[in-house]
C-alpha positions as CSV (number, residue, x, y, z in Angstrom):
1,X,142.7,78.2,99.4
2,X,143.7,81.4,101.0
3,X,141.9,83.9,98.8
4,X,138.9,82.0,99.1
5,X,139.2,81.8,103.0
6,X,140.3,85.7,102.7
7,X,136.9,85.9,101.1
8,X,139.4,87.8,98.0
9,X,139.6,86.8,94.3
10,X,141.9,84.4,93.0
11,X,145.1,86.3,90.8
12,X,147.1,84.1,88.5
13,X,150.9,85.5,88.4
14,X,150.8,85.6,84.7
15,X,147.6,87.9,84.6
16,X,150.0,90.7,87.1
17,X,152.7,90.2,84.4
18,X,150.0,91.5,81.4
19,X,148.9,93.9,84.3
20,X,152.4,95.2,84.8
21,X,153.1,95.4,80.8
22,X,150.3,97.2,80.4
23,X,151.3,100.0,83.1
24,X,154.3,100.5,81.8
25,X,152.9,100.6,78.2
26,X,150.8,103.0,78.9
27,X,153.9,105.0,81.1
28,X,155.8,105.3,77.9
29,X,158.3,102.9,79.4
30,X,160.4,102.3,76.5
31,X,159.6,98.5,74.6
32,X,163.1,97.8,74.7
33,X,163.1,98.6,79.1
34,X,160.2,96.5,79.5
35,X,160.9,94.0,77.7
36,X,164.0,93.3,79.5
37,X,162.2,93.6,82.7
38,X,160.3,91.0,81.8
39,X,162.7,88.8,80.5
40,X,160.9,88.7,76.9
41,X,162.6,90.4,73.7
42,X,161.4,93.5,72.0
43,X,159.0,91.7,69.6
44,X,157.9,89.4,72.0
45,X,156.6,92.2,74.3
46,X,155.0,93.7,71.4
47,X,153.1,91.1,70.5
48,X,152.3,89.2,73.6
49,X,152.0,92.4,76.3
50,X,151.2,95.5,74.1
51,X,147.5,96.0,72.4
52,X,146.1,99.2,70.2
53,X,143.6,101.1,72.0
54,X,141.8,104.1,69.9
55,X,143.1,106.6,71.9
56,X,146.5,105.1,70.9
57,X,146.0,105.3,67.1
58,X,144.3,108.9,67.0
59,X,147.8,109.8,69.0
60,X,149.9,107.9,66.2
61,X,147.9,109.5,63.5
62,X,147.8,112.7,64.9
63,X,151.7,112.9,65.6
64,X,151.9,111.8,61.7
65,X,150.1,114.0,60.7
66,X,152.1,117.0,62.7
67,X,155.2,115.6,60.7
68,X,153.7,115.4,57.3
69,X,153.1,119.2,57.9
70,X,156.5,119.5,59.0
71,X,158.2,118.2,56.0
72,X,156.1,120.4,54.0
């Protein structure tokens, strides 16, 4: 009732939670920090919070491939 009468969109608390996650995903926030934050464990955030982007897995494959090299 007040969003609509604010003229605003209606936010569900549980969509700034996902919203929040994703911030500090994307902050490098460590899983273990924001998991705690959130009152979730470490595999819970992972799952639930935390999605691949493909930014995200050319970083990953990128630093894997910097420590291949390195071991060479």
């Amino acid at each position: 009732m007040l969003c609509r009468d604010a003229g605003v969109q209606k936010v569900h608390l549980h969509a700034v939670r996902h919203t929040l996650a994703t911030i500090m995903n994307r902050a490098g926030v460590p899983p273990v920090d924001a998991a705690a934050l959130l009152g979730h464990t470490v595999a819970v955030y992972l799952a639930r919070y935390v999605t691949s982007t493909e930014k995200g897995a050319r970083t990953a494959a990128s630093g894997l491939g910097a420590a291949i090299s390195a071991v060479r």
